[in-house]
N, CA, C and O atoms as CSV, one atom per row, in Angstrom:
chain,resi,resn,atom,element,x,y,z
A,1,UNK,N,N,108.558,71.822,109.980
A,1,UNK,CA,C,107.487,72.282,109.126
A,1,UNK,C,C,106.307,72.718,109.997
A,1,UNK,O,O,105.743,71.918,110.744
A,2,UNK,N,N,105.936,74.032,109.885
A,2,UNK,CA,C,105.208,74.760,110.669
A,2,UNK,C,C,103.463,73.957,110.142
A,2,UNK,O,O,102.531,74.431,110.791
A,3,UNK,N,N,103.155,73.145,109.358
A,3,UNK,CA,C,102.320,72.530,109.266
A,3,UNK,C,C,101.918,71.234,109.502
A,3,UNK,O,O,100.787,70.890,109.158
A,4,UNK,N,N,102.895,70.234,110.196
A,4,UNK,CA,C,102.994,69.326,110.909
A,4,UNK,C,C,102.338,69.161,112.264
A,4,UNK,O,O,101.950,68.027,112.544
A,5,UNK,N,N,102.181,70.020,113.040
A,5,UNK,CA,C,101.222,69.933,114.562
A,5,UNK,C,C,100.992,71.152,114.807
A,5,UNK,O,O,101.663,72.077,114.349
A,6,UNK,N,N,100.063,71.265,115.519
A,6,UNK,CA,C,99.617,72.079,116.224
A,6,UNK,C,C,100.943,72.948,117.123
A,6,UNK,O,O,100.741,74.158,117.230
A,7,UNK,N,N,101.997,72.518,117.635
A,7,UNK,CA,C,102.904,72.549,118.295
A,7,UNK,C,C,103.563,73.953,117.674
A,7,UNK,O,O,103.516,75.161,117.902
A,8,UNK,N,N,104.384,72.776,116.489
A,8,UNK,CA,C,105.122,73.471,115.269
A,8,UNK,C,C,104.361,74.659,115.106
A,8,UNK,O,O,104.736,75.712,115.621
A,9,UNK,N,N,103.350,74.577,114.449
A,9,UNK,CA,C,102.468,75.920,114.124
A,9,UNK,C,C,102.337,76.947,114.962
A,9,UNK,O,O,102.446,77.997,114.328
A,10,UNK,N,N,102.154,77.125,116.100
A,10,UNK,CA,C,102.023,77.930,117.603
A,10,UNK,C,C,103.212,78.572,117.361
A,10,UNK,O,O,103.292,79.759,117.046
A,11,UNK,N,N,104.271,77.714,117.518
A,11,UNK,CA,C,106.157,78.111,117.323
A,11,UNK,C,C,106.493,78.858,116.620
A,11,UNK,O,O,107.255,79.797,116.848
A,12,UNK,N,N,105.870,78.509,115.424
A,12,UNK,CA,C,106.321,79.251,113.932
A,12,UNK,C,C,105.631,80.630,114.081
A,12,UNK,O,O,106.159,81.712,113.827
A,13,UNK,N,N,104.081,80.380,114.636
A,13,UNK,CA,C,103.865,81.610,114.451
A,13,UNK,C,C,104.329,82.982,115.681
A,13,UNK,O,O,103.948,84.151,115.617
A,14,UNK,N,N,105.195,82.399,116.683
A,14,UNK,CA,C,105.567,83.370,117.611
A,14,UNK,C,C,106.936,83.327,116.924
A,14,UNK,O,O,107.345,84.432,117.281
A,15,UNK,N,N,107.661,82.948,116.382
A,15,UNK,CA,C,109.056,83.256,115.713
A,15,UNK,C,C,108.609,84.771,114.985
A,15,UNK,O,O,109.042,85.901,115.213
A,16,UNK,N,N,107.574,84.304,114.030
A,16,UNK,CA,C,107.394,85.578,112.911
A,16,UNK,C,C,107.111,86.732,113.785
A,16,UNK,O,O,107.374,87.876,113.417
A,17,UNK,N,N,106.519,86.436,115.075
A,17,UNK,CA,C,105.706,87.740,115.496
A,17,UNK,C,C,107.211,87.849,115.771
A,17,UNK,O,O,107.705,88.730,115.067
A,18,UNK,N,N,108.024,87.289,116.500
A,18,UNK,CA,C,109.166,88.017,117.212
A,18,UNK,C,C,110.274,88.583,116.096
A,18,UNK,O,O,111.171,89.392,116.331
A,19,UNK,N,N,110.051,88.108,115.150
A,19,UNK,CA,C,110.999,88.607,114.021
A,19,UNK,C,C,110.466,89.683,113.612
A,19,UNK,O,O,111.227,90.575,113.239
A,20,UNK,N,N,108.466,89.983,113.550
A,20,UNK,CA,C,108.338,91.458,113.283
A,20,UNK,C,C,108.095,92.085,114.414
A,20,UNK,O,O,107.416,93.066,114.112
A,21,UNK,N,N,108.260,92.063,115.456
A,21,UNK,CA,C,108.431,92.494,116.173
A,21,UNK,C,C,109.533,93.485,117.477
A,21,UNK,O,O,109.456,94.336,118.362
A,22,UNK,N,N,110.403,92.683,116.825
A,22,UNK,CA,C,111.931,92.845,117.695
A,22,UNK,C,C,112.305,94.277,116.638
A,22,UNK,O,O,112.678,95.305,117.203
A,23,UNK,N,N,112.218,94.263,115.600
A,23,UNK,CA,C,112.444,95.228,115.149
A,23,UNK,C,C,111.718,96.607,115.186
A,23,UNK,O,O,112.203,97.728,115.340
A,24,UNK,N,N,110.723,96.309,115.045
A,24,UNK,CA,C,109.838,97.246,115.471
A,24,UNK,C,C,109.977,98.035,116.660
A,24,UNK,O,O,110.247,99.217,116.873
A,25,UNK,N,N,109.724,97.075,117.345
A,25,UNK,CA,C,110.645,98.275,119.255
A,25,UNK,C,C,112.197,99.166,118.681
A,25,UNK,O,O,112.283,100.392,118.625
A,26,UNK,N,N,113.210,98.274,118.335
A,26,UNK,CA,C,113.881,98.222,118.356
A,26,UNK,C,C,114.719,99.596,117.407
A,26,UNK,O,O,115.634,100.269,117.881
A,27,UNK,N,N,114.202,99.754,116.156
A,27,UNK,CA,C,113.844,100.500,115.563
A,27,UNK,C,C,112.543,101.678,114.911
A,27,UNK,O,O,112.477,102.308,113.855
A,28,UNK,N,N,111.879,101.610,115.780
A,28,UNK,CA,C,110.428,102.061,115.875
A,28,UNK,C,C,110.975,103.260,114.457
A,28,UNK,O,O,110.993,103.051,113.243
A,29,UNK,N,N,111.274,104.207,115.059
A,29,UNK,CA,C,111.696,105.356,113.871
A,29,UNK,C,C,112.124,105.117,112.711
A,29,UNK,O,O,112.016,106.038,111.901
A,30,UNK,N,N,112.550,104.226,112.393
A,30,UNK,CA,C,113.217,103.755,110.766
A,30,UNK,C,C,111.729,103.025,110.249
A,30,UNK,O,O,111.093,103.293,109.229
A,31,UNK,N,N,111.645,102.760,110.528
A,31,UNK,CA,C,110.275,101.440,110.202
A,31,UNK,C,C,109.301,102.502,110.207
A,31,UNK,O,O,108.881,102.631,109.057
A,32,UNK,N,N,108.706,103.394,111.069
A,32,UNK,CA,C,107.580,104.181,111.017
A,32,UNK,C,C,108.015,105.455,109.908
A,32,UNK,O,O,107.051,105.792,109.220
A,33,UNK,N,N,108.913,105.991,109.702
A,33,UNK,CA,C,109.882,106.411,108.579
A,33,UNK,C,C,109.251,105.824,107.450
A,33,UNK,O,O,108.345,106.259,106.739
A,34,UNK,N,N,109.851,104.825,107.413
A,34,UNK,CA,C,109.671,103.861,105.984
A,34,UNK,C,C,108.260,103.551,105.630
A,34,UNK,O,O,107.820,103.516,104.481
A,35,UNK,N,N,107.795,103.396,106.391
A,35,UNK,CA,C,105.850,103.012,106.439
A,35,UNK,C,C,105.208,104.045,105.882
A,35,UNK,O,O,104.303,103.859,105.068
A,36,UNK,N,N,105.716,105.592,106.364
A,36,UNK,CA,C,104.938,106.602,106.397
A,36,UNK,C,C,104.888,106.896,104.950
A,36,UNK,O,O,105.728,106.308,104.268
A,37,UNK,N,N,103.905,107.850,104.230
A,37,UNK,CA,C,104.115,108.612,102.799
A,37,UNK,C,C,104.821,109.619,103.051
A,37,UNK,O,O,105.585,110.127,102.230
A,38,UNK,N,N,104.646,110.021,104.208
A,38,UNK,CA,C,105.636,112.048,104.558
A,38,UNK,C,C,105.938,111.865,105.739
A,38,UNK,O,O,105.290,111.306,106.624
A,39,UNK,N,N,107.256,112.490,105.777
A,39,UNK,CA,C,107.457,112.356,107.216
A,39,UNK,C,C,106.684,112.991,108.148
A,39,UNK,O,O,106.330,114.167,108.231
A,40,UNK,N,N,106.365,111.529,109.203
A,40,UNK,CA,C,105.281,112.073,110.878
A,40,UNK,C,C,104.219,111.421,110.545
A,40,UNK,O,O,103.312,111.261,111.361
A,41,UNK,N,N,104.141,110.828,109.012
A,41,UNK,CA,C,102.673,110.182,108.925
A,41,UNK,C,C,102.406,109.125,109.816
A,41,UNK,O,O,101.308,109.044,110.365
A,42,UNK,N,N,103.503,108.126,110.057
A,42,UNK,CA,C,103.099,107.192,111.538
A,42,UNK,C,C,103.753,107.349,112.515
A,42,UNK,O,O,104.844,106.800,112.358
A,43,UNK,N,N,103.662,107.822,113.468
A,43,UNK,CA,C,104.275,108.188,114.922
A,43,UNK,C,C,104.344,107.147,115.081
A,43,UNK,O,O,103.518,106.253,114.900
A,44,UNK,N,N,105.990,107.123,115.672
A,44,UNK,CA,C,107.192,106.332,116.530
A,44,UNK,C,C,106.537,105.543,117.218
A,44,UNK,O,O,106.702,104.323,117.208
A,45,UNK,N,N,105.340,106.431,118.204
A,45,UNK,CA,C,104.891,105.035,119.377
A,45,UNK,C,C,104.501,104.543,118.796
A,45,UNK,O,O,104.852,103.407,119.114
A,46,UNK,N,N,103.496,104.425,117.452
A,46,UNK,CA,C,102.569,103.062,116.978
A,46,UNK,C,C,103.458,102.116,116.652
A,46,UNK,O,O,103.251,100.907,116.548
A,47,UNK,N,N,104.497,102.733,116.487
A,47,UNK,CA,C,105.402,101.273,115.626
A,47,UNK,C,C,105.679,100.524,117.129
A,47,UNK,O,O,105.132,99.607,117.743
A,48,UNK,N,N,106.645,101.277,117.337
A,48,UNK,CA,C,107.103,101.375,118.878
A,48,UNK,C,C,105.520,99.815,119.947
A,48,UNK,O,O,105.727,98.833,120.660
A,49,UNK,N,N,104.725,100.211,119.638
A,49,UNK,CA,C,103.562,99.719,120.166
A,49,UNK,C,C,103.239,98.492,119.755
A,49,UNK,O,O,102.930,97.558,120.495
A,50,UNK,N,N,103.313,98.472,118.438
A,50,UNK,CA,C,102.922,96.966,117.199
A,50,UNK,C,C,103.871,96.104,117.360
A,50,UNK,O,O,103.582,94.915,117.227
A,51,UNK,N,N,105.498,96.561,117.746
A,51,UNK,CA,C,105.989,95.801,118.205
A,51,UNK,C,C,105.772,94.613,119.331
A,51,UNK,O,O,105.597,93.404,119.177
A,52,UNK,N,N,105.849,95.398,120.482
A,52,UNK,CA,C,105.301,95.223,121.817
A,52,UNK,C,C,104.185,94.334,121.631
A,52,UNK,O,O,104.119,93.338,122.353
A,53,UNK,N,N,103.302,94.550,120.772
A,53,UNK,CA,C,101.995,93.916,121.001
A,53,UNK,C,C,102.776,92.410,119.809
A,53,UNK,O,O,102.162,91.365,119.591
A,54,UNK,N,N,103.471,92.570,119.524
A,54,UNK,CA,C,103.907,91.428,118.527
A,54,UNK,C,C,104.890,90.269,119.816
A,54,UNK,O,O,104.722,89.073,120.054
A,55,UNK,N,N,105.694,91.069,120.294
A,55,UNK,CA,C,106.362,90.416,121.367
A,55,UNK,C,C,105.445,89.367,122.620
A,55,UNK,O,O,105.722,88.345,123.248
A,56,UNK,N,N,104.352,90.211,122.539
A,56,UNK,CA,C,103.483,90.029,123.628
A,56,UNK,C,C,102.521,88.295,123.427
A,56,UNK,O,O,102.170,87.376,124.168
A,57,UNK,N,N,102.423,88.697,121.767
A,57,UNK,CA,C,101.709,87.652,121.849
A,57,UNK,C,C,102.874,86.258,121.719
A,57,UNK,O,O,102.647,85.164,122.236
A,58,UNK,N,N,104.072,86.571,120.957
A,58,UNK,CA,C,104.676,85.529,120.542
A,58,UNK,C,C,105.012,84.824,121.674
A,58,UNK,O,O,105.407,83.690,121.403
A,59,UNK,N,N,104.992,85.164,123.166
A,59,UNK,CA,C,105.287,85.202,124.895
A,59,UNK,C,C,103.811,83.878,124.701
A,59,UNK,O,O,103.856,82.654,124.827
A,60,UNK,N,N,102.792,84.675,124.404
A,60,UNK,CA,C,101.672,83.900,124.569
A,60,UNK,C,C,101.790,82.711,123.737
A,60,UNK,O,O,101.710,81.657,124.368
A,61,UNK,N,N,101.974,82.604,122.365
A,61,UNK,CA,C,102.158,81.189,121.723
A,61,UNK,C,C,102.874,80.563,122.033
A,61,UNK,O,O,102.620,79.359,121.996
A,62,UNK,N,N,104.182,81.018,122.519
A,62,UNK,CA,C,104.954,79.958,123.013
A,62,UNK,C,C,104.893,78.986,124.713
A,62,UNK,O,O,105.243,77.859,125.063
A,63,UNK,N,N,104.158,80.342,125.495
A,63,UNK,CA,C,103.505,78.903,126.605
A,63,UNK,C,C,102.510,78.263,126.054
A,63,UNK,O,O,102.485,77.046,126.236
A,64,UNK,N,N,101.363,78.926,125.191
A,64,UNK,CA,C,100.390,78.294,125.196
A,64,UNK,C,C,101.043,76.543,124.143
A,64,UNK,O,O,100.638,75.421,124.445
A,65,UNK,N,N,101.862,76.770,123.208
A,65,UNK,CA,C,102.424,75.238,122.871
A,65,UNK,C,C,103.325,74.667,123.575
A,65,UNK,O,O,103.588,73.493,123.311
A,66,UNK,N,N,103.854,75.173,124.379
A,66,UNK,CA,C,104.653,74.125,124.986
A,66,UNK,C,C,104.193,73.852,126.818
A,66,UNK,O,O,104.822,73.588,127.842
A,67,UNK,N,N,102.820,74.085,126.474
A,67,UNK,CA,C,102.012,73.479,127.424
A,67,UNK,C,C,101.807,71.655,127.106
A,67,UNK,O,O,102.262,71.064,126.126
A,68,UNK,N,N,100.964,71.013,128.288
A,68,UNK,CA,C,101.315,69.172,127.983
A,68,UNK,C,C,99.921,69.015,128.676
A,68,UNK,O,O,99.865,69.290,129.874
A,69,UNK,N,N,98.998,68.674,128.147
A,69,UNK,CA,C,99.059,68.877,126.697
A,69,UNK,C,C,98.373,70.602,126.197
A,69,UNK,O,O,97.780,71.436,126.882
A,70,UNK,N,N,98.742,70.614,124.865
A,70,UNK,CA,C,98.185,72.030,124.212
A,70,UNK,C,C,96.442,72.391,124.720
A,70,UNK,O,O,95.483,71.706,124.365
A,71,UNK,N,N,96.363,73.593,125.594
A,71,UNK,CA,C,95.120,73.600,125.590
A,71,UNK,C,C,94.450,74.130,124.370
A,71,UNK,O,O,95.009,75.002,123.705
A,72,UNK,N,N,93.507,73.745,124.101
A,72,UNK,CA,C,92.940,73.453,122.740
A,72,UNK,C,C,92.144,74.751,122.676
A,72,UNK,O,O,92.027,75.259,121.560
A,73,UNK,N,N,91.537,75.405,123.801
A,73,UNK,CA,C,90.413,76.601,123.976
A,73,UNK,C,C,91.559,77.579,123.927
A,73,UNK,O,O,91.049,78.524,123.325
A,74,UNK,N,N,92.826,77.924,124.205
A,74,UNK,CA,C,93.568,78.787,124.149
A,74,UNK,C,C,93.834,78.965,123.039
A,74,UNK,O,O,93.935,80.072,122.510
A,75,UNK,N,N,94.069,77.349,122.238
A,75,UNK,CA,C,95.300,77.854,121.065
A,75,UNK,C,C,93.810,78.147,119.678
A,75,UNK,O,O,93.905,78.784,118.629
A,76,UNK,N,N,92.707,77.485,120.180
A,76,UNK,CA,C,91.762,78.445,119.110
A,76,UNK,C,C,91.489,79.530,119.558
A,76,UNK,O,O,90.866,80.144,118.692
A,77,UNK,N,N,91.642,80.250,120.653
A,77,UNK,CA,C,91.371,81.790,120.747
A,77,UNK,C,C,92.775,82.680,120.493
A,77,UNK,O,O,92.864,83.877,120.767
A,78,UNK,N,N,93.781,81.920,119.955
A,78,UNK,CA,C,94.808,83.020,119.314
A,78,UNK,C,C,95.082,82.328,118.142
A,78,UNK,O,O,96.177,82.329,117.580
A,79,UNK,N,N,94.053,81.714,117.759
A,79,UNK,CA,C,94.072,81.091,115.465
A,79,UNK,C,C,92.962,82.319,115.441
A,79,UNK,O,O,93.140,83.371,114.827
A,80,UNK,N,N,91.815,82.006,116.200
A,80,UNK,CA,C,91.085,83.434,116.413
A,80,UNK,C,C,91.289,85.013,116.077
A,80,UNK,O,O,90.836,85.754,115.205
A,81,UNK,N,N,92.155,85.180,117.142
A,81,UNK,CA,C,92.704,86.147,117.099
A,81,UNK,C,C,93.883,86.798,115.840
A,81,UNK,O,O,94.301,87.943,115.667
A,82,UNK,N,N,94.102,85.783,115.264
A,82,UNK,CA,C,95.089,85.963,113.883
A,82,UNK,C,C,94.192,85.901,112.769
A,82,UNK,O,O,94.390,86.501,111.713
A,83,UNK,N,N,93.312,85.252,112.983
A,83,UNK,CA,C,92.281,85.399,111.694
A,83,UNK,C,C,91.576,86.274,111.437
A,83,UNK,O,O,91.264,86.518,110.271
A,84,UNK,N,N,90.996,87.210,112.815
A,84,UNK,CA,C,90.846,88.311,112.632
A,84,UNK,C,C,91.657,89.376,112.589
A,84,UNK,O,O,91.084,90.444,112.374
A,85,UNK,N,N,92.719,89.404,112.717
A,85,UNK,CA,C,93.536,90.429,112.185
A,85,UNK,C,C,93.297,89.967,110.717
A,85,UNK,O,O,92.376,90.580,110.178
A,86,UNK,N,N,93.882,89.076,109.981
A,86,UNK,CA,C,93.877,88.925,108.872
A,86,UNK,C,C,92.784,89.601,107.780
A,86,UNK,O,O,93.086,90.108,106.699
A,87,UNK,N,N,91.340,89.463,108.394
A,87,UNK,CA,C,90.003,89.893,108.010
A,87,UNK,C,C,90.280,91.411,108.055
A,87,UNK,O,O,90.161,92.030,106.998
A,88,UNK,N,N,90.596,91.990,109.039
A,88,UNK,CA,C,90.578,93.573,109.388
A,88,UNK,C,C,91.601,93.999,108.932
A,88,UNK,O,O,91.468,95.215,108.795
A,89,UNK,N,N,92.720,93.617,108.564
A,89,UNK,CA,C,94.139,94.847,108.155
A,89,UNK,C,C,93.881,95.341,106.737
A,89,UNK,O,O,94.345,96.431,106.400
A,90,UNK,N,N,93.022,94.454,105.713
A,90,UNK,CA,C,92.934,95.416,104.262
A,90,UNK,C,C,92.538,96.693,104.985
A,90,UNK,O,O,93.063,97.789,105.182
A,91,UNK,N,N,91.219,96.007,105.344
A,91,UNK,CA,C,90.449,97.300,105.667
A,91,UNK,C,C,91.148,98.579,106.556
A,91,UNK,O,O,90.713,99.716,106.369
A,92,UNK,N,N,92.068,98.380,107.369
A,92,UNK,CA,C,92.732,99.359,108.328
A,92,UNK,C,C,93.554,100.052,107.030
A,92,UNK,O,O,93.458,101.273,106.905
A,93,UNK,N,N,94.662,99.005,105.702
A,93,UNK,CA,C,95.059,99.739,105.205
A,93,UNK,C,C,94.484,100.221,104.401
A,93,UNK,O,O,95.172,100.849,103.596
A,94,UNK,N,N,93.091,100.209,104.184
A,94,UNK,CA,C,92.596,100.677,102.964
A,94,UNK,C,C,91.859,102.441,103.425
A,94,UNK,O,O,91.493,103.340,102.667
A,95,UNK,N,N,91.869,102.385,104.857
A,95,UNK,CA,C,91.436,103.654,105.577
A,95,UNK,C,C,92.744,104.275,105.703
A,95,UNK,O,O,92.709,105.448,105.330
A,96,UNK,N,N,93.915,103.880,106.112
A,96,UNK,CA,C,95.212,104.547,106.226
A,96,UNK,C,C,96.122,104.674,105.098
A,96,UNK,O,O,97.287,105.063,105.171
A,97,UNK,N,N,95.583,104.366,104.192
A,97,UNK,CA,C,96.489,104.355,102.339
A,97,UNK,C,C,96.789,106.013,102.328
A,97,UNK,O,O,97.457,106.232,101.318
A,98,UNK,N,N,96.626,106.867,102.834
A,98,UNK,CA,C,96.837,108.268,102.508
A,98,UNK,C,C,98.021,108.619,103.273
A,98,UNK,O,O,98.834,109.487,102.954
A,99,UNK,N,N,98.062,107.839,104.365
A,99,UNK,CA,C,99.385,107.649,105.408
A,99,UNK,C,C,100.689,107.191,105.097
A,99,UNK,O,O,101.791,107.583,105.480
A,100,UNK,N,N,100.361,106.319,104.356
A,100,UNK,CA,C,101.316,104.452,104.047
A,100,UNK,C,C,102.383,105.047,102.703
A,100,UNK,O,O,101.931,105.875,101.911
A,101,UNK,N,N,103.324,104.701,102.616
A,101,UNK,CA,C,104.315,104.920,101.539
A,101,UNK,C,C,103.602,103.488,101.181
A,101,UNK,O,O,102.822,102.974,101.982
A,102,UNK,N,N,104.006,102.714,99.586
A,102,UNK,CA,C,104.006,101.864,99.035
A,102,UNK,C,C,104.580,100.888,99.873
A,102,UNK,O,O,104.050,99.790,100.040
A,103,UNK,N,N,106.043,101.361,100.616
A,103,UNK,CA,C,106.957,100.280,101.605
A,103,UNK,C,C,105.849,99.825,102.194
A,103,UNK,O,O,105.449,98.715,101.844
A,104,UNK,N,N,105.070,100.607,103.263
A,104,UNK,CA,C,104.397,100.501,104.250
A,104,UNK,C,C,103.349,99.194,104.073
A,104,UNK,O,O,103.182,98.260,104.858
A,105,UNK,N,N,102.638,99.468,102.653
A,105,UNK,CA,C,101.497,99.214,102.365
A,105,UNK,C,C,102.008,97.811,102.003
A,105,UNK,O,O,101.277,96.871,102.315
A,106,UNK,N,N,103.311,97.521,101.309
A,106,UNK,CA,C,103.607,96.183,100.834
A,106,UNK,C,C,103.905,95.146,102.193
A,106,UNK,O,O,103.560,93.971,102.317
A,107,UNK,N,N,104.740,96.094,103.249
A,107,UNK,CA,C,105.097,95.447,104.597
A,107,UNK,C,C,104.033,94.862,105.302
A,107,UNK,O,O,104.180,93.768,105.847
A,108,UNK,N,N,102.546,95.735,105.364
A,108,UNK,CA,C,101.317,95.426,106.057
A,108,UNK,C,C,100.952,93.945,105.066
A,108,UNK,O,O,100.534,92.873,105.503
A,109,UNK,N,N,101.236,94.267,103.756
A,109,UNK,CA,C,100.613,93.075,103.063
A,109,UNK,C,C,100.839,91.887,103.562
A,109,UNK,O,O,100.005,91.044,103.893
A,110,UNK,N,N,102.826,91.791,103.645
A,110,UNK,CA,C,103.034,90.803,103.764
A,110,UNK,C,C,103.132,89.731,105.293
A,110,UNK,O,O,103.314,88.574,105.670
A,111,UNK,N,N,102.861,91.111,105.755
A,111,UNK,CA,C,102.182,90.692,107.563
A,111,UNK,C,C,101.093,89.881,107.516
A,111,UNK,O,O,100.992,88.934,108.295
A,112,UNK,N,N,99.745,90.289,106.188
A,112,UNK,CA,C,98.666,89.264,106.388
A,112,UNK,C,C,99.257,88.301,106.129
A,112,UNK,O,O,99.391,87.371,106.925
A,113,UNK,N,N,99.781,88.324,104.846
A,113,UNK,CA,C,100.003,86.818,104.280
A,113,UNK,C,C,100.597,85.814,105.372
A,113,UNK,O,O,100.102,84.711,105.607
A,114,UNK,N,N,101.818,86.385,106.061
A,114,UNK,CA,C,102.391,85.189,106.766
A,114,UNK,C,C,101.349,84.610,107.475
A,114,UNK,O,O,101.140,83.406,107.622
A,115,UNK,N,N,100.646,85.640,107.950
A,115,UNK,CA,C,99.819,85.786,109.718
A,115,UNK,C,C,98.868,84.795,109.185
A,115,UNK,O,O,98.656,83.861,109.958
A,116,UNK,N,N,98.264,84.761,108.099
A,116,UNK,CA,C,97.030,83.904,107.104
A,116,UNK,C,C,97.381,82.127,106.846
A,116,UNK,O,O,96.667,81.124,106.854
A,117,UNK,N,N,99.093,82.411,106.588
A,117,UNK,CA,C,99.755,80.985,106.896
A,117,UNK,C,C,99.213,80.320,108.089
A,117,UNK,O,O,98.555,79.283,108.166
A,118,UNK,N,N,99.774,81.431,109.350
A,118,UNK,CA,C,99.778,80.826,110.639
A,118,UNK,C,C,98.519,80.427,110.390
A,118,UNK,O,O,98.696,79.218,110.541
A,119,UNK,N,N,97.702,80.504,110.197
A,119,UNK,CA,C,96.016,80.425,110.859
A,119,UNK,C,C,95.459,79.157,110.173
A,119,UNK,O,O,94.714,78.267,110.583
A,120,UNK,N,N,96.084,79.380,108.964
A,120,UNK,CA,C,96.118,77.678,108.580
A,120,UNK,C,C,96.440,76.872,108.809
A,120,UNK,O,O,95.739,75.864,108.718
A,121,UNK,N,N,97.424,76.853,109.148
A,121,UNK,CA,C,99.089,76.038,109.830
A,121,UNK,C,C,98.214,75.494,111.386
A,121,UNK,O,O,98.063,74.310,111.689
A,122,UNK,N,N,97.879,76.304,111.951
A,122,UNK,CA,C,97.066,75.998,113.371
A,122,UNK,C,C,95.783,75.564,113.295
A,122,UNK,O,O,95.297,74.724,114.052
A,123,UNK,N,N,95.170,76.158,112.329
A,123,UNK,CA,C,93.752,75.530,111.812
A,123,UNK,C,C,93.635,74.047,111.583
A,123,UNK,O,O,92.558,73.456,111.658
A,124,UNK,N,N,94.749,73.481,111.310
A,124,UNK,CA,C,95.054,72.426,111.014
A,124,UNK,C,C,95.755,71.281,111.847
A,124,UNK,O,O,95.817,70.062,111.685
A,125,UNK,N,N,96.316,72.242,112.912
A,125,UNK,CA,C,96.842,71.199,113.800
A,125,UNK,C,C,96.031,70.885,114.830
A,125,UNK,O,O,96.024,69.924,115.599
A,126,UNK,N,N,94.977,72.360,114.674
A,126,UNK,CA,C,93.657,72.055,115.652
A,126,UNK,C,C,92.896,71.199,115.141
A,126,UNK,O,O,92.138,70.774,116.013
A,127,UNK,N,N,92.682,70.635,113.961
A,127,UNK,CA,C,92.037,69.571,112.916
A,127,UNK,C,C,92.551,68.220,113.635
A,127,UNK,O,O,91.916,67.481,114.387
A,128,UNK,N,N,93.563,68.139,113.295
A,128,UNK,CA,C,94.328,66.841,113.932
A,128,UNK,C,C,94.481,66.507,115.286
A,128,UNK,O,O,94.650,65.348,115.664
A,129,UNK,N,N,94.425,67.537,116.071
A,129,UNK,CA,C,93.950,67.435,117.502
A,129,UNK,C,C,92.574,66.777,118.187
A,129,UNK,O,O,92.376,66.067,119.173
A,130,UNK,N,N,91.767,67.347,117.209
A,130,UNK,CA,C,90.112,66.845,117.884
A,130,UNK,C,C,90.467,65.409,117.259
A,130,UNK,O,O,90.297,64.555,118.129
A,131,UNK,N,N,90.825,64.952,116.262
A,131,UNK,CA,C,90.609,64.010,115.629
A,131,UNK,C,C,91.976,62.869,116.139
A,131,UNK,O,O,92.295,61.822,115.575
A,132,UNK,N,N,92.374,63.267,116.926
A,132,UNK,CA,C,93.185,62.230,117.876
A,132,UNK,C,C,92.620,62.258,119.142
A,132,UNK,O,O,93.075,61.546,120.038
C-alpha cells in the first residue's frame, strides 16, 4: 500500500511514472496520434520527451527511497515537484485544449489524478517521518 511509508510511496510513484512513461518513448507516435485533435497537433518528440522525463524521474524516486535512511530534503523536493505539476497541468491543458483530442485531454487528466495520489501518499509518509 503506496500509503503506508514514505518508502512505499516514492516506489509507487516511480512505477506509475515508468508505466507512463515506457510507453511513451516507446510508442511516442501512437500516443501523440491519439492525444492530438488533427493529425501533427503533438509532435512525436514531445511525447517522445514526456516519456524520458517520466523515466528520468522514476530513476530518481527510486534511489532517492531506497536510500538508508530516506533523505527527507530530497524526497520533499520531488512531493514538490509533483505537486506542482499537479497545480500547472489544468492550466497547460486548458491553453492546449485546441490541440488535445478528448483521448488526450482525459489521459492528461488522469496523469494529475494519479500524480495528486502520489503527493499525498508521500505527503504523508513525510508526516510520519518528522514525527518518528
Amino acid at each position: 500500500m503506496p500509503w503506508q511509508s514514505l518508502k512505499s510511496a516514492l516506489l509507487f510513484n516511480a512505477i506509475v511514472c515508468a508505466v507512463f512513461g515506457v510507453p511513451l518513448i516507446a510508442a511516442g507516435a501512437f500516443f501523440a496520434g491519439l492525444a492530438g485533435a488533427h493529425a501533427g497537433a503533438i509532435p512525436v518528440w514531445l511525447a517522445t520527451a514526456a516519456g524520458a522525463v517520466l523515466l528520468v524521474l522514476a530513476v530518481d524516486l527510486v534511489w532517492v527511497a531506497t536510500r538508508r535512511p530516506i533523505p527527507r530534503l530530497l524526497a520533499r523536493l520531488l512531493t514538490l515537484a509533483d505537486a506542482a505539476f499537479v497545480v500547472a497541468m489544468p492550466v497547460v491543458m486548458l491553453v492546449a485544449a485546441p490541440w488535445l483530442s478528448n483521448i488526450g485531454q482525459l489521459l492528461l487528466a488522469d496523469l494529475v489524478l494519479i500524480t495528486a495520489f502520489c503527493v499525498w501518499c508521500q505527503w504523508r509518509g513525510l508526516r510520519q517521518m518528522a514525527h518518528a
